[in-house]
TORZA-309280 format. One line per field, with one value per residue (C-alpha): residue in three letters; residue number from 0; x, y, z. Coordinates in steps of 0.02 Angstrom, whole numbers, padded with zeros to 5 digits, always signed. Example, Ala and Ser with C-alpha at 12.3 -4.5 7.8 and 13.67 -1.06 7.14 Angstrom:
<recs>
r: c(ALA, SER)
k: c(0, 1)
c1: c(+00615, +00684)
c2: c(-00225, -00053)
c3: c(+00390, +00357)
</recs>
This chain:
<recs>
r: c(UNK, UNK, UNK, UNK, UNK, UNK, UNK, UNK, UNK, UNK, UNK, UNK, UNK, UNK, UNK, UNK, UNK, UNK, UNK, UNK, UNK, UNK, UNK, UNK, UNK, UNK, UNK, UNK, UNK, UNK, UNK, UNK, UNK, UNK, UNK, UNK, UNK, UNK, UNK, UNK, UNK, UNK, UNK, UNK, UNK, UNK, UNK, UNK, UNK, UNK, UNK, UNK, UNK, UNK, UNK, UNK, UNK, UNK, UNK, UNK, UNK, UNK, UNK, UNK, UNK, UNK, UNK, UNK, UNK, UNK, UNK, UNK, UNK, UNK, UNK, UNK, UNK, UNK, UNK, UNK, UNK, UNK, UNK, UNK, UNK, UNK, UNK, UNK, UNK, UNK)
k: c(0, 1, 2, 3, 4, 5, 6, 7, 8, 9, 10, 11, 12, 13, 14, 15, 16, 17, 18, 19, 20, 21, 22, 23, 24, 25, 26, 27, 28, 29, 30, 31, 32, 33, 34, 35, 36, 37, 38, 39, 40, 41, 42, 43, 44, 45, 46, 47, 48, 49, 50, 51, 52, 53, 54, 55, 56, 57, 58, 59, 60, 61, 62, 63, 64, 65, 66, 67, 68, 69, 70, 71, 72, 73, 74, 75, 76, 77, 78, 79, 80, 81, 82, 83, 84, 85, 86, 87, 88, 89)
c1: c(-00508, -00565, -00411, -00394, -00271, -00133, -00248, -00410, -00298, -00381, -00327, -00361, -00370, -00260, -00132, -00012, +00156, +00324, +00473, +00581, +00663, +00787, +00772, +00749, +00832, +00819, +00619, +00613, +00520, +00402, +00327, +00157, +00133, +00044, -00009, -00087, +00004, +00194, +00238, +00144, -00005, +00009, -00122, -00134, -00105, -00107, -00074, +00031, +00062, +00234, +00360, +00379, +00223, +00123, +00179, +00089, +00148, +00073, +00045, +00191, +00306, +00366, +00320, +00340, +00446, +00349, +00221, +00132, -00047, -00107, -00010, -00169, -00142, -00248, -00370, -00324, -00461, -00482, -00448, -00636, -00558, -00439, -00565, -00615, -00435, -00403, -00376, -00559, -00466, -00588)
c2: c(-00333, -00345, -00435, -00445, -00543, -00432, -00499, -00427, -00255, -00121, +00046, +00184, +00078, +00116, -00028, -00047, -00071, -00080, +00044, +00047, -00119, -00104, -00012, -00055, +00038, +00200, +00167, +00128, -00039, -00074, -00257, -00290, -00307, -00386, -00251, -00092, -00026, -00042, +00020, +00160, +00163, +00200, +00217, +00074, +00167, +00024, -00161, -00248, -00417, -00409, -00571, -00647, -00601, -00435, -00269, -00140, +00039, +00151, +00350, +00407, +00333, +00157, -00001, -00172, -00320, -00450, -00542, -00698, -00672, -00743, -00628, -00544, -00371, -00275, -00147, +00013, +00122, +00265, +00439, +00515, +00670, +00725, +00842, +00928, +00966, +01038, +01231, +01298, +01434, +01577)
c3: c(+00522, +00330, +00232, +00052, -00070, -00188, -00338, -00267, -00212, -00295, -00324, -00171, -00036, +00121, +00165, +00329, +00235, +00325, +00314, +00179, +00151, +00004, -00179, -00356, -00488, -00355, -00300, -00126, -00087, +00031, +00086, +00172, +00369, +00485, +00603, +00590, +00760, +00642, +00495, +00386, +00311, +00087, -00025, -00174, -00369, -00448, -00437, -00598, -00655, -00670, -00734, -00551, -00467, -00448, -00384, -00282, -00342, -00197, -00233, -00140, -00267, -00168, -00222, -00178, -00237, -00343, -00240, -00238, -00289, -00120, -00029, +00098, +00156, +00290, +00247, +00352, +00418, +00302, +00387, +00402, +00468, +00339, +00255, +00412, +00443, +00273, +00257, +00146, +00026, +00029)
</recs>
């Protein structure tokens, strides 16, 4: 299990996040888990020093609430066969 701290986060890497927990200003939020068996797994956009901490913004539009730069988060397994499984457009 490879952990990594919301400082180090870097964009495109696959994170076990929990449900939706609340919204800000109408984007849902999301917070880290523990587990890779809960939860769903979101793909980092970009982390942001924001005033209060840093926030993840994840590419299917949630994001989380400010963060304490230690916060660790587990790396997910990447899906190896999500391009065998896409349709080839002849």
């Amino acid at each position: 299990m490879t952990t990594v701290s919301t400082s180090n986060l870097a964009g495109g890497e696959p994170v076990p996040t929990s449900d939706v927990v609340g919204t800000d200003f109408g984007l849902p939020l999301v917070r880290p888990i523990r587990s890779r068996a809960v939860g769903r797994v979101r793909t980092v956009r970009s982390p942001c020093r924001a005033h209060g901490g840093v926030v993840v913004w994840f590419t299917d539009g949630t994001k989380t609430p400010p963060l304490h730069g230690r916060t660790s988060w587990i790396l997910a397994e990447p899906d190896v066969g999500a391009h065998a499984r896409a349709p080839v457009m002849a």
